[in-house]
N, C-alpha and C positions, 0 to 999 in steps of 0.2 A: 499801560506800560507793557512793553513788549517781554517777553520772555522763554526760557525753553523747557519743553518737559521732558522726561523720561517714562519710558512703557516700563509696565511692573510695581509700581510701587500701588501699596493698599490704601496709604490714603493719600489723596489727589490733592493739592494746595495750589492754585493757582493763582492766586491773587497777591500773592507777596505777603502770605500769612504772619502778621503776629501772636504766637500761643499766650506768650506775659504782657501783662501790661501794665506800665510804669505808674499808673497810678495807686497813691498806696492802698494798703487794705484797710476793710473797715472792722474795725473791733467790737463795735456795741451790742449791748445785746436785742434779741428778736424783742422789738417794739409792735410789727405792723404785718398783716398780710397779705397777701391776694391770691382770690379762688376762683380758676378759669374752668371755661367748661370747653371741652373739643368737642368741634361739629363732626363730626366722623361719618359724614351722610356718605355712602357709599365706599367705607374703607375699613377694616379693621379696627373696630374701635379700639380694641383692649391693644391688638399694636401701634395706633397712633397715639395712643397717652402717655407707654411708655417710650415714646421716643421723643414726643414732647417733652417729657420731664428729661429727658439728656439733653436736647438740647436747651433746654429753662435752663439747665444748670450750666452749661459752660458756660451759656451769655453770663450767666452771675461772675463767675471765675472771669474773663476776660475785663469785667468792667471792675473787676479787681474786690468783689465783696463776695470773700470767702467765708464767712461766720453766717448761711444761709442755708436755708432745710427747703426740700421740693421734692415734695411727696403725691401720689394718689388719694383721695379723700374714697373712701371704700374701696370696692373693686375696681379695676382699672377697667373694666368693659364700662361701668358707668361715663368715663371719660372727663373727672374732674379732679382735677389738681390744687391744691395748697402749694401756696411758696410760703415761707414763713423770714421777716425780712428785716435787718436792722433798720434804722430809721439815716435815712441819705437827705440830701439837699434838696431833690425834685424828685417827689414820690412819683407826680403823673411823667415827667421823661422818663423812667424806669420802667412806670407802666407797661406805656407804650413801647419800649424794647424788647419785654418779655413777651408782647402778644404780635410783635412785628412779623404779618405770612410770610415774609422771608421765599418768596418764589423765584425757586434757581436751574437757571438752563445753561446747556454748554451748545453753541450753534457753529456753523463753518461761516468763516468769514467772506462775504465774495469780495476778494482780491487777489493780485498776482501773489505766488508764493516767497517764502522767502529766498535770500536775501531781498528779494524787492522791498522798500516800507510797504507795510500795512498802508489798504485804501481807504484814507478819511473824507470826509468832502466837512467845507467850511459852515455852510447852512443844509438844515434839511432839504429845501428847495434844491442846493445843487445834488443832495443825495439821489433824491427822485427823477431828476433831467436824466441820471447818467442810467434810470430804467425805460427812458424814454418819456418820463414825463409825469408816469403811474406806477403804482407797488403791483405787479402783480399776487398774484396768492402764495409764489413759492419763495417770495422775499418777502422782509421787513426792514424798515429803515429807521434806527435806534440810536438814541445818544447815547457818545461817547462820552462819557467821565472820568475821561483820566485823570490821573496827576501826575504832574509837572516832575521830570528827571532833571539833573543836572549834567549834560554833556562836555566834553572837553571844549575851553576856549569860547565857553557863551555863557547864557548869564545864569548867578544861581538862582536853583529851581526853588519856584513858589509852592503854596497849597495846593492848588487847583490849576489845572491847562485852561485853554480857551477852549468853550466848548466847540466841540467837532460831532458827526454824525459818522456810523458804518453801515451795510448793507450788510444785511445777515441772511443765509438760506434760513425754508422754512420745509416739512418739518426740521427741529434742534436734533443735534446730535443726541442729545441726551436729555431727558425734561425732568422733572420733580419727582416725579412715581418712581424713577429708579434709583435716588438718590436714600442711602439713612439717614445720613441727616445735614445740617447747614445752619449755618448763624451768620450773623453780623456779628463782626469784633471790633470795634472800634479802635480807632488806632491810638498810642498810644501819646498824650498829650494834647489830642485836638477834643474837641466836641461832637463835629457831626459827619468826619471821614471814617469811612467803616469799610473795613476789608473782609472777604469770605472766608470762609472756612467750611468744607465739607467734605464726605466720603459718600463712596458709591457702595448701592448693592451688590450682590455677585452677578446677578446680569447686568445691569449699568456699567459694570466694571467692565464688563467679557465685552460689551456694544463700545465703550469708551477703547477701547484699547485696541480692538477690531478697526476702527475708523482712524486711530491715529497710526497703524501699522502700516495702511495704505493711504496715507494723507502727508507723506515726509512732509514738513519746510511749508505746511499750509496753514492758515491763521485761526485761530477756533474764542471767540468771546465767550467771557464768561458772562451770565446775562443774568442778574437780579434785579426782579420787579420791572422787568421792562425797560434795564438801562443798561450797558457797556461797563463794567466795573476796570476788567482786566482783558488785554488781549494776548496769548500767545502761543508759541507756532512746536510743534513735534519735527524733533529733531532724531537720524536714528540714533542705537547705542555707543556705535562704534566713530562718534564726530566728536571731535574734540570740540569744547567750548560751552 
C-alpha cells in the first residue's frame, strides 16, 4: 500500500501500524513458560538481550496478552530470557512469534517517482526481463505483499492483493544493525497478516532521513524477511496531502 512519510519524527511506522489490537486480553494466570537463549555471536550480548526482551514484550501486548512477565534469567550478558506466560489456545503459534528473526530493511524502490504508480511487474519472470533478463548484484527482485485498498468506484478490497513483484536497489537504505528495534503485530482480527513496527537508532535515523531529504516523491519498501510488506514514497514538509 502506497503511503507518505514525513522527515523528523522518532519513530518511523510505515506500514500502516496498528499499536491495539482488538483481540481481548487474556486474564489467566502464568501457567507456562519459555526460555530463549540469544545467539549474540558477534554483537553485544548484554545489548541484544535487552532489546530482545522489549521487543518479546510488545509482541505480547499486540497479540493482546497483557498479564505476561519477560525477564533476563541472570545477567543479561548470559543472553537468556524467561517469558513467563498465561496458558493461550496454540502454545507452539506463540512460540514461534516470540522467536520470529524478524529481519527488517528499508530499500529504494527502482521505479519512476511519484506521482507515477509504483513499478510492479505481474510474475517474477517479467520482474527480471525488465533487468534484461538477470538480477544484477545491485538489484533484487522481491515479492510484493500487499493488501488489497479499496478505491473509489471499484470493488471492495479483500485480504490479500494478487501477488505482484518489485525491483529493489541493493545495498538498502537502511538494514537491521541500525534499527532498535522491530516486530510483527498482527493485525487486528485476522490470523496470519502482520504489519511492522519499528524505530531507528541515532545513526539509522540521521542515514533514514538523509536519503529521504534527497529522494522527494521516490518509492522506498519496507522489507521483512525477504518480502515487500509496505511501499511508500517521502514527501517534502511543506505539500499538502
Amino acid at each position: 500500500m502506497k503511503q507518505k512519510l514525513s522527515i523528523g519524527i522518532a519513530i518511523l511506522l510505515l506500514a500502516s501500524l496498528t499499536l491495539a489490537c482488538s483481540a481481548p486480553r487474556l486474564k489467566q494466570p502464568l501457567s507456562w513458560h519459555v526460555t530463549l537463549q540469544i545467539d549474540g555471536t558477534g554483537l553485544d550480548q548484554e545489548a541484544a538481550t535487552k532489546q530482545a526482551v522489549m521487543v518479546i514484550q510488545g509482541r505480547l501486548n499486540a497479540l493482546g496478552i497483557s498479564n505476561s512477565h519477560v525477564e533476563t534469567e541472570g545477567a543479561p550478558a548470559n543472553g537468556r530470557i524467561i517469558v513467563r506466560l498465561p496458558d493461550v489456545p496454540d502454545r507452539e503459534r506463540l512460540k514461534k512469534v516470540l522467536t520470529d528473526e524478524g529481519r527488517l530493511e528499508l530499500a529504494h524502490v527502482a521505479s519512476p517517482p511519484s506521482p507515477a504508480p509504483v513499478q510492479t511487474y505481474n510474475t517474477e519472470e517479467e520482474a527480471k526481463a525488465s533487468l534484461g533478463g538477470s538480477v544484477p548484484p545491485n538489484r533484487r527482485v522481491l515479492l510484493y505483499a500487499e493488501r488489497d485498498e479499496p478505491t473509489s468506484g471499484s470493488r471492495p478490497a479483500t485480504n490479500a492483493a494478487p501477488k505482484r513483484w518489485v525491483v529493489v536497489e541493493s545495498p538498502v537504505i537502511v538494514d537491521g544493525s541500525e534499527l532498535r528495534n522491530a516486530a510483527a503485530i498482527r493485525s487486528p482480527g485476522t490470523l496470519n497478516d502482520y504489519q511492522i513496527a519499528f524505530s531507528l537508532k541515532p545513526a539509522g535515523a540521521e542515514k533514514f532521513g538523509a536519503w529521504t531529504a534527497s529522494h522527494i516523491n521516490e518509492y522506498i519498501a519496507v522489507v521483512y524477511n525477504g518480502e515487500v510488506k509496505s511501499i511508500a514514497y517521502q514527501v517534502s514538509d511543506n505539500r499538502s496531502g
